[in-house]
Each structure stands twice: as structure tokens, then as C-alpha cells.
C-alpha positions in Angstrom: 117.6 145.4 144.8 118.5 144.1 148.2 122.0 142.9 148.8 122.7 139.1 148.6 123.7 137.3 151.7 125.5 134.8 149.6 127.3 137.6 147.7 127.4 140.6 150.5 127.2 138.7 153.4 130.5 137.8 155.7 129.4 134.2 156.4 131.0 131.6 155.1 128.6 129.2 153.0 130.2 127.6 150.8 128.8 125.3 148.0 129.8 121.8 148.8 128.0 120.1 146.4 128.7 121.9 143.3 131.1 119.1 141.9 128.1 116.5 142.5 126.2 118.7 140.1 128.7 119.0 137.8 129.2 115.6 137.7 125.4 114.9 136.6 125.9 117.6 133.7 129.2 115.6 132.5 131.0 116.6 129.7 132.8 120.0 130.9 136.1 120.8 132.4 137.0 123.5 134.7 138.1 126.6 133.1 139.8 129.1 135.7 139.8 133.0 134.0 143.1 134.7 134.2 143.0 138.9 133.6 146.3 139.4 131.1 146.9 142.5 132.3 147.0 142.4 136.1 147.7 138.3 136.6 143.9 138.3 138.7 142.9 135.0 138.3 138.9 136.6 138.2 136.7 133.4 138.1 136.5 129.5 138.0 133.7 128.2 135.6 133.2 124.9 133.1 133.3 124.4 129.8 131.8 121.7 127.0 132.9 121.0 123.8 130.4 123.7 122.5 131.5 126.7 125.0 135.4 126.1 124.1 134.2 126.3 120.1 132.0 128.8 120.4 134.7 131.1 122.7 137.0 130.2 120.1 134.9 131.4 116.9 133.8 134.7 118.9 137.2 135.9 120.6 134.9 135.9 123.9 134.4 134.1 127.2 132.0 132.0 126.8 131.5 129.0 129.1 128.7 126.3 129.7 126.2 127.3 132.8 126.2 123.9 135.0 123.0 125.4 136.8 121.0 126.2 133.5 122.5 123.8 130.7 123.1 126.4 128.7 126.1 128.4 126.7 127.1 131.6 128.8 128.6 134.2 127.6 130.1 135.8 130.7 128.7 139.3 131.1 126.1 138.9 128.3 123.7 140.5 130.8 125.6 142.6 133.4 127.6 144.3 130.3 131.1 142.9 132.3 132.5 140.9 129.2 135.8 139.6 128.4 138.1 139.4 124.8 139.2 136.2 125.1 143.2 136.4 124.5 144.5 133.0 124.8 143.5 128.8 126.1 145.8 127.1 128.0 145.4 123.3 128.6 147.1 121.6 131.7 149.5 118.8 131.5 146.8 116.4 132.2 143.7 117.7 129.8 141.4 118.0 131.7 141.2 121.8 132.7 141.4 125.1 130.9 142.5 128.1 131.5 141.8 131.5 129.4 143.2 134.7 129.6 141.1 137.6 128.9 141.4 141.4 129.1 137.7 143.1 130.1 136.3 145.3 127.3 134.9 148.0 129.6 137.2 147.1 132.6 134.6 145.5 134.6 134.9 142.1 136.0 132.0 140.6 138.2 128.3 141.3 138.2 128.0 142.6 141.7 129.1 145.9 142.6 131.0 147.7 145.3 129.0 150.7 147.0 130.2 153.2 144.4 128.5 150.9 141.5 131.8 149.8 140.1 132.3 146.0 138.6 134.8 144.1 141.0 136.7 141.4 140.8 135.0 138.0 141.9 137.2 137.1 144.6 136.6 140.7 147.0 136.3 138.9 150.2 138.9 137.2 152.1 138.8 134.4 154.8 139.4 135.8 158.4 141.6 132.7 159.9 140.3 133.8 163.8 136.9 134.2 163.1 136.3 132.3 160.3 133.8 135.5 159.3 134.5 136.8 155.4 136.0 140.7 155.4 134.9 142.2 151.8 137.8 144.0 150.3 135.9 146.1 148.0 133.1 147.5 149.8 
């Protein structure tokens, strides 16, 4: 499969209208995903009502997909799922945040040139040229 500008590439595109489509969905917080182990915050997502119960029940990451309307259970398909650990709350309610430890240490779908899971957040800013530098090749 052909590499992904959006997830390979060094520009920088980000999604400026993700919150307006959040917004129509409605009913989910943000929930940002915290590795226990090594302090990575690995990924922001949302949650519903239903996501945070079902999480609960299963001891797994589960979130609501703003993009399909539907429960996700993060890494049902790449294999790259989490044992959800702990949910925090903020002061204010209205975002989440769970810790998790990777069951086959793992984190994202894509994968560095040697095949290996990274974490979500490989690329960094360049502040002179404004290009992304991926720091898991």
C-alpha cells in the first residue's frame, strides 16, 4: 500500500474543521490517551456516554468514531490495542483522560520502515520551515 501523504508526508495540513464536525455529532468529550508506563500522551479521540461504558465494562480503549458514528475499539483492526488502566476527569467535566498500557506494545496503526507500531505523535513541527521531520522513520 502506498504511503499516506497525510500520515508520511512532511506538510503540514492540518484538520481545521474537525471541532465543526464534532460539534454536529454532539454528545462526546475529548478523551486524550496517556501510556502508564512511559508518560506518552499517544492519542486525542472522543467519547459518548456509550464509549466510556462500554471501555469501562471491557477494561479496553474504546472511544466513539466522530467520522463514522460508531463505537471504536482502538486497534480492533490494526491489532494495536490498549488495557484500559484508569479514567481521569478534569476539574471542569468535560474531558477525559485514560491511561492504558499496549497489550502487544504497539501504539498507532501506521508503521515505521521496519513494520513496527509507533507512537501517534512521530513527527515534529520544524519552526524555520514550517515542513514536518518524522522521528520514526
Amino acid at each position: 500500500m502506498a504511503a499516506s501523504p497525510l500520515e508520511e508526508g512532511a506538510a503540514l495540513t492540518l484538520d481545521w474543521t474537525k471541532l465543526e464536525q464534532v460539534a454536529a455529532v454532539g454528545g462526546v468529550v475529548p478523551c486524550a490517551v496517556q501510556d502508564v508506563d512511559t508518560g506518552e500522551v499517544i492519542l486525542v479521540a472522543y467519547v459518548n456516554q456509550q464509549a466510556l461504558q462500554v471501555a469501562v465494562e471491557t477494561r479496553s480503549a474504546v472511544f466513539w468514531s466522530t467520522s463514522r458514528n460508531e463505537l471504536w475499539e482502538k486497534g480492533k483492526t490494526s491489532g494495536e490495542t490498549f488495557d484500559l488502566l484508569e479514567v481521569r476527569v478534569n476539574c471542569e467535566q468535560n474531558s477525559l483522560l485514560y491511561r492504558v498500557r499496549p497489550r502487544r506494545g504497539g501504539i498507532c496503526h501506521t508503521k515505521n520502515a521496519a513494520g513496527a507500531a509507533r507512537n501517534c505523535y512521530y513527527r515534529r513541527l520544524d519552526f524555520t520551515t514550517g515542513a514536518l521531520e518524522n522521528l520514526d522513520p
